[in-house]
C-alpha positions in Angstrom: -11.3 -40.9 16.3 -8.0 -42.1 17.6 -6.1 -40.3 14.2 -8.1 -37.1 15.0 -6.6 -37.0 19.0 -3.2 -38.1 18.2 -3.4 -34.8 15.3 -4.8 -32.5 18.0 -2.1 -33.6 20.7 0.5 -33.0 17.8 -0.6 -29.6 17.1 -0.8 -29.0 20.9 2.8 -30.2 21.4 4.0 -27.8 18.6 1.9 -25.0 20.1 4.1 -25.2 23.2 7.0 -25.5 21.5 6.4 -22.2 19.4 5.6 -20.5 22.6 8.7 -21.8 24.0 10.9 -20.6 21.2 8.8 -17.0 20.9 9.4 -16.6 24.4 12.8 -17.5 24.2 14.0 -15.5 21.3 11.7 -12.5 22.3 14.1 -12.2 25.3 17.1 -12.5 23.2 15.9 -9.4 21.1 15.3 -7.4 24.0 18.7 -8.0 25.8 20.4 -7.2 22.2 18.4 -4.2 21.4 19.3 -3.2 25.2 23.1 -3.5 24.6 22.6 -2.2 20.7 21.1 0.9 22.1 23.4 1.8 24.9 26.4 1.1 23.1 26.6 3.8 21.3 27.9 6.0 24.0 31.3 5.0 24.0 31.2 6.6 20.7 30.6 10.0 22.2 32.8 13.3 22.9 33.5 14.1 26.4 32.2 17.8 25.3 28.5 18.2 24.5 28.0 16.7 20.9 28.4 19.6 18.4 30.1 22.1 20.6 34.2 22.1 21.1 36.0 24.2 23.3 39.1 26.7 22.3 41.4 28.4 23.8 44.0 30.8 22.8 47.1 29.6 21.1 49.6 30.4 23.7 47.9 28.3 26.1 50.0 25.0 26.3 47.2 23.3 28.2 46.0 20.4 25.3 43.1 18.8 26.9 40.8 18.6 30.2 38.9 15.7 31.6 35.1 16.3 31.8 35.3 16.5 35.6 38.2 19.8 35.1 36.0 20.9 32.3 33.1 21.1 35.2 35.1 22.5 38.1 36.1 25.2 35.4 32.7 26.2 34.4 31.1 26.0 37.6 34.2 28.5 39.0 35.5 25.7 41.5 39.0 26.1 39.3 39.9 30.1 38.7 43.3 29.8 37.7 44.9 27.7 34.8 48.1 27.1 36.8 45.8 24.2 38.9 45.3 22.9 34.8 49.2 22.8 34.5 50.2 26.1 32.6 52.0 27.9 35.5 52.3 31.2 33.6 48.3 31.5 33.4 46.0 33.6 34.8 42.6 33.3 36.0 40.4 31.6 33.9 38.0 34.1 31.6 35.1 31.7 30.7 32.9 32.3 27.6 30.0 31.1 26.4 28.1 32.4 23.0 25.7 34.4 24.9 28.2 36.6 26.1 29.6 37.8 22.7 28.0 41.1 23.0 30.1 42.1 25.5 33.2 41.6 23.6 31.5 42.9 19.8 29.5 45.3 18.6 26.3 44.9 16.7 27.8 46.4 13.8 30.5 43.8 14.1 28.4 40.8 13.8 26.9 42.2 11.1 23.5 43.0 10.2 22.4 38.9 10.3 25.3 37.6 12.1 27.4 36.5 9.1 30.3 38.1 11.1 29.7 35.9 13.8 32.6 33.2 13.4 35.3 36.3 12.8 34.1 37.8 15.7 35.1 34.4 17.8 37.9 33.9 16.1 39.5 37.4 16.7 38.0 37.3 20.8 39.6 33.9 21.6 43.0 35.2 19.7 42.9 38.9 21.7 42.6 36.9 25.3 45.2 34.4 26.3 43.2 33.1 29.5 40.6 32.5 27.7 38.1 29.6 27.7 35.6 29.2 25.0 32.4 27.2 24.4 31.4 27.2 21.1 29.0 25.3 18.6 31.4 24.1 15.5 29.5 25.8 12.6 30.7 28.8 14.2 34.7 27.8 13.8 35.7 29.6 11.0 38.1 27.9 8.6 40.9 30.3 9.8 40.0 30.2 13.5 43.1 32.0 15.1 42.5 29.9 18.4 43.0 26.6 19.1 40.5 23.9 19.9 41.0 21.8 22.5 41.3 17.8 22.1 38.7 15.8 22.3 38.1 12.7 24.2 35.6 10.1 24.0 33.5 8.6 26.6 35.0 4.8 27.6 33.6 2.2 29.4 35.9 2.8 32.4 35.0 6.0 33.1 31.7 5.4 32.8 31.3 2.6 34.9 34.1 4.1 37.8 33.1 7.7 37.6 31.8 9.2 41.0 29.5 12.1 39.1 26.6 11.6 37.7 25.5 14.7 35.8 24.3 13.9 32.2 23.1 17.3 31.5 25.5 19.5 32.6 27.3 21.6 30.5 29.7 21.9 28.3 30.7 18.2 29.8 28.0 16.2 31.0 29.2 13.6 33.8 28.2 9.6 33.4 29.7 7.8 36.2 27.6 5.3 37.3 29.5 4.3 40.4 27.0 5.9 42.8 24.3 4.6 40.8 25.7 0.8 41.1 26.9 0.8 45.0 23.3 2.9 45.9 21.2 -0.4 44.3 23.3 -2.7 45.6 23.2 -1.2 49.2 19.5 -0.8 48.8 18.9 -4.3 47.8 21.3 -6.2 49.7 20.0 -4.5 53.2 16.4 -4.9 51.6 16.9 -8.8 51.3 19.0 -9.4 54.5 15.5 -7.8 56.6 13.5 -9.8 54.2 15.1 -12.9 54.1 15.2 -13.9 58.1 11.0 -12.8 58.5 10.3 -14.4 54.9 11.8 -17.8 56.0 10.7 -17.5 59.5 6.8 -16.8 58.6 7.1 -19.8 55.5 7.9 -22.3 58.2 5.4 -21.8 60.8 2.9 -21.2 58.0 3.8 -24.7 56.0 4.7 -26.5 59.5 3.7 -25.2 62.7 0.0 -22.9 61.5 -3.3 -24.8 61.8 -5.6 -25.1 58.5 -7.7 -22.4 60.1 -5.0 -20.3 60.1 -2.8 -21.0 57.1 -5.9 -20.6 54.7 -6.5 -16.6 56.5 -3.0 -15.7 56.4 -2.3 -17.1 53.2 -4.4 -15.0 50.8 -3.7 -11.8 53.1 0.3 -12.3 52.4 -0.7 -13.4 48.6 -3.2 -10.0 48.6 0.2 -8.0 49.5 1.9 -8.6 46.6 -0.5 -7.3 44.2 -0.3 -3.7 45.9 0.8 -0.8 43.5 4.4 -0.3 44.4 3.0 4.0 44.4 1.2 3.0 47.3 4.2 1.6 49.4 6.0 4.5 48.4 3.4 6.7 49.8 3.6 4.4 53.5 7.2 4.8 53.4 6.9 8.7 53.3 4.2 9.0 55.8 5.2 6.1 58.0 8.8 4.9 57.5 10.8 8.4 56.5 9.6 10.4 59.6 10.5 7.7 61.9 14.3 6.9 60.2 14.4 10.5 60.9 13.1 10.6 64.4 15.2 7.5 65.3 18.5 8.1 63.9 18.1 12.6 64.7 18.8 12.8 60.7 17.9 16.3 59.3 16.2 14.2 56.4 14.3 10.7 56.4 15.1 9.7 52.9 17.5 7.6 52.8 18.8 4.6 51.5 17.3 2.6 54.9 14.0 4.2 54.4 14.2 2.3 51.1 15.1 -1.2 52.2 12.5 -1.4 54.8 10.0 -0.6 51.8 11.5 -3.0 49.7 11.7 -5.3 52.7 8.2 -5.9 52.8 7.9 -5.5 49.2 9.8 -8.5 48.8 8.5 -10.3 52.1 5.0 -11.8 50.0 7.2 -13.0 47.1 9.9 -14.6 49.7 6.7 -16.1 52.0 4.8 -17.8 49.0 7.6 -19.4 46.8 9.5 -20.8 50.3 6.2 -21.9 51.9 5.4 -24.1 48.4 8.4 -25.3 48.9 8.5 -26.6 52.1 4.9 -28.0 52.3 6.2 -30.1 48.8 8.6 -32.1 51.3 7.7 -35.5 50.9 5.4 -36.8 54.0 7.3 -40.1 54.3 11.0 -38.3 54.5 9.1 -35.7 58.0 7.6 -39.3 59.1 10.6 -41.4 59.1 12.4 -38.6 61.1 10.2 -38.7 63.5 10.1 -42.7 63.9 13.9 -42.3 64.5 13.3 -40.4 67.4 13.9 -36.8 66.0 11.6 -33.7 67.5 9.6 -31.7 65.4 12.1 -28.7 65.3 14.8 -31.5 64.6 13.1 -32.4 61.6 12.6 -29.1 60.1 16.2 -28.0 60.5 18.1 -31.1 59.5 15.0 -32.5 56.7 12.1 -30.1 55.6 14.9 -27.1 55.0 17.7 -29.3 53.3 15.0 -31.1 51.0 13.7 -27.7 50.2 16.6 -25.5 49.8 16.1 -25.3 46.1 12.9 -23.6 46.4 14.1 -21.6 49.4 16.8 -20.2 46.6 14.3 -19.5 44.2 12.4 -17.5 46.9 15.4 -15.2 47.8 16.5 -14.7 43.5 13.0 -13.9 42.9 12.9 -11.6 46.3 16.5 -10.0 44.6 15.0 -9.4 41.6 12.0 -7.7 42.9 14.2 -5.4 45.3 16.9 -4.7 42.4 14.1 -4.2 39.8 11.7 -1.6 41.6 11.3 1.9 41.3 9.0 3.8 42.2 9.0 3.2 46.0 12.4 3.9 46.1 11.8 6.7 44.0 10.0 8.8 46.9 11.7 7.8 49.7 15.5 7.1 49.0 16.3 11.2 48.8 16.5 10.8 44.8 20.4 12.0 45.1 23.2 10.6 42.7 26.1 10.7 45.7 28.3 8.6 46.5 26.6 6.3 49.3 29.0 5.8 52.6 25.8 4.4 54.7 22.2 3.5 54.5 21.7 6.7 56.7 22.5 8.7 53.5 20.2 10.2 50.6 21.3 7.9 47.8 19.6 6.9 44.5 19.2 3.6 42.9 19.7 2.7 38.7 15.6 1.8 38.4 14.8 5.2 40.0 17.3 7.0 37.6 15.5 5.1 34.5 12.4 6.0 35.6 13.2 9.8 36.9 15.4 10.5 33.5 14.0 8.4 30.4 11.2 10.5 29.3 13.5 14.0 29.3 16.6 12.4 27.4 16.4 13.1 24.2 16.1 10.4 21.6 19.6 8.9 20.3 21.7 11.3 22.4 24.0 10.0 24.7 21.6 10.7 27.9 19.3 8.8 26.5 22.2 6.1 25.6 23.8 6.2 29.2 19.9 5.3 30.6 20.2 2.0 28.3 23.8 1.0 29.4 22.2 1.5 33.1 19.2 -1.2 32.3 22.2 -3.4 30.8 24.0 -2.7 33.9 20.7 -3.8 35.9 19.8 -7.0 33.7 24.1 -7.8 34.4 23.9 -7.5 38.2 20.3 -9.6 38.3 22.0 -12.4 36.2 25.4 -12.5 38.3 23.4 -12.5 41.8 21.1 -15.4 40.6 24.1 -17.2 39.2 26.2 -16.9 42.2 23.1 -17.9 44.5 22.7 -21.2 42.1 26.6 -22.1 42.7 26.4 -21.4 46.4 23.3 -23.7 46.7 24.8 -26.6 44.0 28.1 -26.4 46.6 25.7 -26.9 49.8 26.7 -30.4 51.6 23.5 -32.7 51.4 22.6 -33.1 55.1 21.1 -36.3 56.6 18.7 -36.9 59.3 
């Protein structure tokens, strides 16, 4: 009998350890096949893959960031002398569509075999011209010239102020706005949170009756199991239209609107880990203060808080990681807009809400859908540095005495 429960406690110990390695490695993978899948962007033109853009061979201009490449095909640039050839004209943009205003039907040809020749000979015939064009349709003797191509690097993606992954021809994947909008989010999010969190935890551990502590507690526990849709749909009726009214803003959505919501998203998570905490202060340690002629308040400032500061930490990394983390809240009430944020009164839009809002139209393997990995890389990177640097500020804390 005593063989057959030492075997069963052996193959329960190795049970948990297999767990603990699954688990383990399982999170590995998924950070690797994060980074595996998002790396491939650096790999990728500036210009939408499989298309170049040409220009006639007098033009001296040899290459364009994505952002001129923009202003030039949205019209905000009309003359090449702002590119740098001073001789220029205005700009004569062209796109494929527009070849049958420059050819003939009979020039194409009957099934378009023409079609390259025809390109060739209309970038040649117009000096100020700008083409975009796919590059099965560059003929071998192309009488233009195509213009450079650059690749996308990891310091214009993560300092670029545009975010426009499907514009064309040169889609725009600065994440700048992206970062600064979740960290302004989350940051105002936690410092509402935080002071309410603590405040509630203390009189609920230290200060509520039993009576009381065993109502409120389920209520605050019941709060964090509503569907994040649903505070999205409080913040719109109840939270946008008074930002709005308050602050005389023509719109409500904005980047306050969404750390009130994640404010009290965050507020059961905050309550429940830094009440636990705080109640697990030993009895002996609140008694002794006491007998040595401490108040109560005394106590919990210079005893029950200092004994339970790690858990207190825990609380605020876990309420972090819930405000960094959601989405679809901020989704609806944040204004959805990939600006640069200069103050929570602003439309801005966070990295969660851009995964969530973009994934399912990004095509599979192309760099949008790359660019949306990189982001939850970014994400997982700021979760891990903000936990980190709350561990180092609490391990440098002085230890306080009674």
């Amino acid at each position: 009998m005593k063989t057959l429960h030492k075997v069963l406690e052996t193959i329960t110990e190795k049970l948990l350890m297999a767990s603990g390695y699954i688990t383990s490695i399982t999170i590995i993978l998924m950070v690797v096949f994060l980074f595996r899948e998002g790396a491939g962007l650096f790999n990728t033109p500036d210009i939408e893959e499989g298309y170049v853009l040409a220009v006639n061979r007098e033009n001296p201009v040899q290459k364009l960031s994505p952002q001129q490449v923009m202003q030039v095909f949205d019209g905000d640039i009309a003359s090449w002398g702002t590119l740098g050839w001073g001789g220029g004209d205005s700009i004569r943009l062209f796109r494929l569509d527009d070849i049958t205003a420059y050819a003939t039907p009979e020039e194409l040809g009957e099934k378009l075999e023409n079609v390259p020749q025809c390109l060739s000979r209309i970038v040649a015939s117009h000096k100020n011209i700008i083409a975009y064009l796919p590059k099965q349709l560059i003929a071998e003797d192309f009488a233009g010239r195509i213009l450079d191509e650059g690749k996308i690097t990891p310091a214009s993606f993560l300092g670029g102020k545009l975010w426009y992954p499907t514009a064309q021809p040169a889609p725009q994947f600065g994440v700048l706005p992206l970062i600064l909008g979740t960290l302004w989010v989350s940051i105002a999010a936690i410092l509402i949170a935080l002071p309410f969190g603590l405040a509630v935890a203390i009189y609920m551990a230290e200060l509520a009756g039993h009576r009381l502590r065993n109502l409120l507690k389920p209520v605050i526990e019941l709060l964090a199991g509503i569907p994040s849709v649903v505070y999205g749909f409080f913040g719109l009726v109840v939270i946008v239209p008074l930002v709005q009214r308050t602050f005389s803003l023509p719109v409500g959505e904005t980047g306050l609107a969404g750390a009130v919501i994640l404010a009290i998203m965050a507020l059961p998570t905050i309550i429940t880990v830094a009440e636990d905490a705080i109640r697990n202060t030993p009895r002996a340690m609140k008694e002794s203060s006491l007998a040595l002629g401490a108040t109560h308040w005394q106590t919990i400032r210079k005893v029950v808080i200092p004994y339970s500061i790690s858990g207190i930490t825990a609380a605020v990394v876990l309420g972090i990681g819930r405000a960094l983390g959601e989405t679809m809240a901020v989704l609806m009430v944040t204004g959805n807009a990939a600006v640069m944020p200069h103050t929570l009164l602003e439309p801005l839009r966070t990295i969660p809400a851009t995964i969530a809002a973009e994934l399912g139209e990004a095509p599979a393997g192309g760099a949008h859908y790359e660019a949306l990995f990189l982001l939850g890389c970014i994400l997982f990177l700021l979760t891990l540095v903000i936990s980190i640097s709350v561990e180092m500020i609490n391990a440098k804390r002085p230890k306080q005495s009674v």
